[in-house]
N, C-alpha and C positions, 0 to 999 in steps of 0.2 A: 854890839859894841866889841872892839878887838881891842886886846890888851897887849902891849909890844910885849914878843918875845915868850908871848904862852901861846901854845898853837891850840888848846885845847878852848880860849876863851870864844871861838865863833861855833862852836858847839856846845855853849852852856845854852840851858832850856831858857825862851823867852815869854813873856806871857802872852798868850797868844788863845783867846777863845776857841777859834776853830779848832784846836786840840782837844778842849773837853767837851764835846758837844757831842750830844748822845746822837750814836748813828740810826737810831730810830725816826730821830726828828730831822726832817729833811726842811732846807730850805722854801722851800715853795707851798711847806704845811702853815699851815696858821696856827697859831695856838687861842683856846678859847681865852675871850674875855674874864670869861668870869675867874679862869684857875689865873691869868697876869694878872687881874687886879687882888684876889684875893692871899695871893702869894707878895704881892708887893705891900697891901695892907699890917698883914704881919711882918714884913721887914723892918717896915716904919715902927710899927707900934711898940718890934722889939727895942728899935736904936733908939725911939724915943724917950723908953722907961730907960734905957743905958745911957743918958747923957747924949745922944747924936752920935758915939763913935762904940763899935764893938768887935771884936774877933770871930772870924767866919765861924768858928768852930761852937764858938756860944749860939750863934744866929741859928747853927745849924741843929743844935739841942732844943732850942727853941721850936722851931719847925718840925721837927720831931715829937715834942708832945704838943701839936697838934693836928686837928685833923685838916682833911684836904677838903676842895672847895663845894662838894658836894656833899660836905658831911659823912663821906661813908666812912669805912674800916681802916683805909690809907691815913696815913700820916699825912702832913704839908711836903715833908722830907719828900718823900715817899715820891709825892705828884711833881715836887718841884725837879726831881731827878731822872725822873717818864719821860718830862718836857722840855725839860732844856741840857740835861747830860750833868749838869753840878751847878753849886752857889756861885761859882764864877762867871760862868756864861749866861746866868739870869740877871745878877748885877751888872755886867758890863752892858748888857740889853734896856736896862735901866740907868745912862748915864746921866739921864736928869733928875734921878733921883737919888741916884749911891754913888759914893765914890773909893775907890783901893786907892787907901793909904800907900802903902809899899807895895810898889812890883816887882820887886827885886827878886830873882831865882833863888828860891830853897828857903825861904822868907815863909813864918808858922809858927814851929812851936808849939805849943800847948794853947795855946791861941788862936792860932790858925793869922789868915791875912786881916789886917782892919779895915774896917767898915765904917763910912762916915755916911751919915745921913744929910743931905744937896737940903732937899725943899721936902 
């Protein structure tokens, strides 16, 4: 969106997945079942003990003290950022079941972006 008269408003950052996506995960890789389901279980299970809406950065403490879908040594954090590059790109991957509150650029805080829980 341009804003008349500020030249700098078509280079404010937009949110845009393909930015945060880990360049290890290539398009044409699949990702296992078990680490998207069990990474989206804990999503749920955090927003649902938070009332259906929370802040990435809670979500993301959350998934941190726990572990990842095989049980071993990793964190949730840990496998969720192997796989998909950030919380961002795994929610957006998950439209049917999360949704960002605000997209607006530089949008955080101490909070991070919010997190509503779909179904």
């Amino acid at each position: 969106p341009s804003v008349p008269g500020n030249v700098y408003a078509a280079s404010l950052p937009q949110l845009d997945a393909s930015r945060y996506r880990n360049a290890r995960v290539k398009k044409d890789t699949a990702v296992d079942p078990a680490v998207k389901s069990h990474l989206e279980a804990l999503v749920k299970e955090y927003l649902t003990a938070s009332g259906g809406t929370a802040g990435s950065r809670d979500i993301g403490r959350y998934l941190a003290a726990n572990s990842d879908s095989r049980r071993g040594n990793r964190s949730a954090l840990t496998e969720l950022k192997e796989t998909y590059g950030s919380l961002l790109t795994f929610i957006l991957t998950k439209q049917n079941s999360f949704l960002v509150l605000d997209k607006s650029p530089g949008y955080g805080g101490d909070e991070g972006f919010p997190i509503k829980l779909i179904k």
